[in-house]
C-alpha positions as a LaTeX table, in Angstrom:
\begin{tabular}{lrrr}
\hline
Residue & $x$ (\AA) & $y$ (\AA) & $z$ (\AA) \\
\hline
Unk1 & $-3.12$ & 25.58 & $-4.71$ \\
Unk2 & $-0.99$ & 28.66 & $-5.09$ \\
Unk3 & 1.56 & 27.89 & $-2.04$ \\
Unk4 & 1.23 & 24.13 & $-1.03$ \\
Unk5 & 2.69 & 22.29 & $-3.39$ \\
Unk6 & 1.05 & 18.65 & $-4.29$ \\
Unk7 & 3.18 & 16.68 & $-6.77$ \\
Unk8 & 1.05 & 15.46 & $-9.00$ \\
Unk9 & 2.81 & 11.92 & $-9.47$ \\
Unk10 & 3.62 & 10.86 & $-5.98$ \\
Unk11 & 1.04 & 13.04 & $-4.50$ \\
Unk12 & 3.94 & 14.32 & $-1.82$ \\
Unk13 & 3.13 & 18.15 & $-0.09$ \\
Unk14 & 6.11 & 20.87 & 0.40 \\
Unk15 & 4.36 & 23.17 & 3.11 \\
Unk16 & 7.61 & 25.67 & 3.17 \\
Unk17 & 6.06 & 28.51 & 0.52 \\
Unk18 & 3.17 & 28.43 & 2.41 \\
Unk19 & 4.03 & 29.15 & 5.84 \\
Unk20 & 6.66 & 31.49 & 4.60 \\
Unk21 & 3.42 & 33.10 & 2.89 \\
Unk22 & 1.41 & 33.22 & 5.85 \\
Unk23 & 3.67 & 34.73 & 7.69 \\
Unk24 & 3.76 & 37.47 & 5.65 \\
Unk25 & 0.12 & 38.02 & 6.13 \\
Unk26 & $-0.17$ & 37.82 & 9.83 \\
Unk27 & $-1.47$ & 41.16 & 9.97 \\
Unk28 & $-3.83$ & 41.15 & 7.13 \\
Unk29 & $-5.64$ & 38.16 & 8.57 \\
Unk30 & $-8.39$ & 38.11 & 11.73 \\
Unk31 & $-5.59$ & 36.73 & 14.96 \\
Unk32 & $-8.10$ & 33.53 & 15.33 \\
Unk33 & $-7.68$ & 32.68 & 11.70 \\
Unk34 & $-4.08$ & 33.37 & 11.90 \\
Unk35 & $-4.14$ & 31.20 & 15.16 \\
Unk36 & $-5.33$ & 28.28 & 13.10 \\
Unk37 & $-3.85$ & 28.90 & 9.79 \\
Unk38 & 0.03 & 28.86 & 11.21 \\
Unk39 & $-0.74$ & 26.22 & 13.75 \\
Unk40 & 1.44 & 22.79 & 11.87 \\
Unk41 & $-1.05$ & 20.84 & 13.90 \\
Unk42 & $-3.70$ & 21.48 & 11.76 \\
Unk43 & $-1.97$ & 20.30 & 8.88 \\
Unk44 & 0.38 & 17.39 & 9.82 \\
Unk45 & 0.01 & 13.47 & 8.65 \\
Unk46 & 0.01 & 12.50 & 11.84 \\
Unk47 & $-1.16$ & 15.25 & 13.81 \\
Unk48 & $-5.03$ & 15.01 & 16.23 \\
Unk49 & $-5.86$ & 18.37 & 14.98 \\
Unk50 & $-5.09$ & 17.67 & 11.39 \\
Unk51 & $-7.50$ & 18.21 & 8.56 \\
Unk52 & $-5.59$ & 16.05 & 6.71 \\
Unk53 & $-7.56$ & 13.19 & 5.67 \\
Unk54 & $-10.18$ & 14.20 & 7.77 \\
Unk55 & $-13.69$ & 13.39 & 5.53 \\
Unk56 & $-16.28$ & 16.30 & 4.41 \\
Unk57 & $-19.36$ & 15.16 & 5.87 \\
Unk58 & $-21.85$ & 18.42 & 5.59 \\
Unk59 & $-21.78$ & 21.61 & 3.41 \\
Unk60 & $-24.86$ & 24.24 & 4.22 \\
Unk61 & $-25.31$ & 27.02 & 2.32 \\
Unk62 & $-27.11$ & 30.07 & 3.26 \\
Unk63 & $-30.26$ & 30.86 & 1.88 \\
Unk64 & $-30.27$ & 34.56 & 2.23 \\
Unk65 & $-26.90$ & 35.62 & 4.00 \\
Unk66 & $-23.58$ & 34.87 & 1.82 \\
Unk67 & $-22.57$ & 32.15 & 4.42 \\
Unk68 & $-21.07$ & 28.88 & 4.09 \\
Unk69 & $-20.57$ & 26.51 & 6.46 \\
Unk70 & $-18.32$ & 23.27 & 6.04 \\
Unk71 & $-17.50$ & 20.24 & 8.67 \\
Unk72 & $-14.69$ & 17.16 & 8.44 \\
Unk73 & $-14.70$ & 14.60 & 10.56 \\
Unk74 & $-11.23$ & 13.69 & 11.88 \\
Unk75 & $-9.18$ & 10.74 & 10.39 \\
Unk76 & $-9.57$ & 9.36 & 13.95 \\
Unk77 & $-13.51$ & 10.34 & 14.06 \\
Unk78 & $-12.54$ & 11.86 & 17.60 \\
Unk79 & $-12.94$ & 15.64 & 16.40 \\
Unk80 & $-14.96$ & 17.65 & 13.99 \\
Unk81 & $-13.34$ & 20.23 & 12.16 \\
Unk82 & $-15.84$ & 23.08 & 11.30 \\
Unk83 & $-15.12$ & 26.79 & 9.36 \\
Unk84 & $-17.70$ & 28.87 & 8.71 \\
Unk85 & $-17.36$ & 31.73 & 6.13 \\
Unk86 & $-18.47$ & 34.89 & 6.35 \\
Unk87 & $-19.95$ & 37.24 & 3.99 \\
Unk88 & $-18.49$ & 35.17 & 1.01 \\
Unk89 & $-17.95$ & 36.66 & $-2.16$ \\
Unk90 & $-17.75$ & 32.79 & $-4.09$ \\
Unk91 & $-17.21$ & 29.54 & $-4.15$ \\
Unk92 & $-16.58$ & 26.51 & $-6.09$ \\
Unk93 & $-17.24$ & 23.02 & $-5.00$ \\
Unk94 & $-15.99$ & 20.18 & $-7.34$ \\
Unk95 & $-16.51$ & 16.83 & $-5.75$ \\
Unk96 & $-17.59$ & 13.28 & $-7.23$ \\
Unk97 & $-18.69$ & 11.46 & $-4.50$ \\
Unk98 & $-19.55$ & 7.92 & $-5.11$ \\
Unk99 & $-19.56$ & 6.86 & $-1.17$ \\
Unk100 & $-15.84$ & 4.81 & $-1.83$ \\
Unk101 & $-13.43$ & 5.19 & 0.84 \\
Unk102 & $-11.31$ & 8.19 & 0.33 \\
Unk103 & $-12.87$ & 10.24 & $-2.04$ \\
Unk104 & $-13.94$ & 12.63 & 0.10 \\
Unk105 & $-10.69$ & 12.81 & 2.75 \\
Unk106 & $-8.81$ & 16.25 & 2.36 \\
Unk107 & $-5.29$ & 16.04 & 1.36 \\
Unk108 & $-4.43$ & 19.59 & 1.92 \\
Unk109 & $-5.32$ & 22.54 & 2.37 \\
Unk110 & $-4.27$ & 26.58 & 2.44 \\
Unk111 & $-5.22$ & 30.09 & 3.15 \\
Unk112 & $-4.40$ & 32.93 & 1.21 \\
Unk113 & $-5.60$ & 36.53 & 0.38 \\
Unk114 & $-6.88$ & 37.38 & $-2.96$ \\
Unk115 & $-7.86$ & 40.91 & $-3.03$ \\
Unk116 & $-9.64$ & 42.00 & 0.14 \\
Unk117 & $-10.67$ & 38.66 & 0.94 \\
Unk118 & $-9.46$ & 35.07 & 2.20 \\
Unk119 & $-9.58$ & 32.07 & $-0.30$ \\
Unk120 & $-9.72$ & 28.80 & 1.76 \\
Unk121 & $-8.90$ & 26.44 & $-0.62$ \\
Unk122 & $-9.18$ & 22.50 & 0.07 \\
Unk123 & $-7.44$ & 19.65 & $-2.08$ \\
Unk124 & $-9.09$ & 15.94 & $-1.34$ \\
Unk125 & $-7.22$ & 12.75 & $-2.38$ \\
Unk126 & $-9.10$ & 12.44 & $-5.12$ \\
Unk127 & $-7.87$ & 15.60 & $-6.99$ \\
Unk128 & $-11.16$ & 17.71 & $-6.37$ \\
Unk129 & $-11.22$ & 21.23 & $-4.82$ \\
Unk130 & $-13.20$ & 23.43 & $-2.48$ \\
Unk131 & $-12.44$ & 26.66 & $-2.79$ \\
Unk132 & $-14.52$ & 29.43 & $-1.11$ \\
Unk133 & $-13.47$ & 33.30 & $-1.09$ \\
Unk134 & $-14.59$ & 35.15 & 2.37 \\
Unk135 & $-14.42$ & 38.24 & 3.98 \\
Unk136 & $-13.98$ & 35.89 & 7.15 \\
Unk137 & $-13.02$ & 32.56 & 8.16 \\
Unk138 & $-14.04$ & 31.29 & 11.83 \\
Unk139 & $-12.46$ & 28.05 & 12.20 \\
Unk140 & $-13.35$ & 25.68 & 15.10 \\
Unk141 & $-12.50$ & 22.24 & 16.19 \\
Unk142 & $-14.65$ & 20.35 & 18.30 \\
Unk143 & $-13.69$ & 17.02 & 20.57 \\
Unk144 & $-16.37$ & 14.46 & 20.50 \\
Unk145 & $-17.09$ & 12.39 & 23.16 \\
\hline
\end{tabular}
């Protein structure tokens, strides 16, 4: 991660570069994006809306159109996070799952231009990454009943 900062022995997150980053950015990025991105809720231990800890349970890839889709089911399994990325230029998805609790809950998570683009990068408990560089990022979070 370039903003969030994990420390690596006690695994504790400083948030403050980031959001001081993305406000910086709030014009370069799409309003709903920025919507999400600066929303704490989205982010917080303890918040409904959080990703964090929130499990990876589907990645789909296009076959012909440079999409990528990716959904989390919330730490309380009451929501289901969802981005989908459009026209993306790469990704990189290093996970070891072996089906043990945990290894696939995110730990954090942060936007951030690179270039032209948006880099959504992803950080699960288990030290793996997603990271994925878009033109576009249309988050959504769904309730489930």
């Amino acid at each position: 991660m370039k903003y969030v900062q994990i420390d690596e022995d006690t695994g504790e997150i400083s948030w403050d570069s980031y959001f001081e980053y993305l406000r910086s950015i709030q014009g370069r990025l799409p309003a709903a994006l920025y919507s999400y991105a600066s929303d704490w809720e989205h982010y917080s231990l303890g918040g409904r809306d959080s990703l964090h800890d929130a499990g990876l349970v589907s990645v789909q890839i296009g076959f012909r159109s440079n999409e990528v889709v990716l959904e989390f089911l919330g730490v309380r399994h009451d929501r289901k996070h969802v981005f989908t990325y459009l026209d993306v230029e790469q990704y990189k998805i290093d996970l070891d799952v072996t089906y043990k609790y945990g290894d696939r809950d995110v730990l954090a998570h942060e936007f951030r231009m690179d270039g032209g683009g948006i880099v959504h990068e992803i950080a699960f408990s288990d030290k793996r990454t997603i990271s994925i560089s878009a033109a576009n990022v249309v988050p959504r979070v769904d309730v489930l009943s």
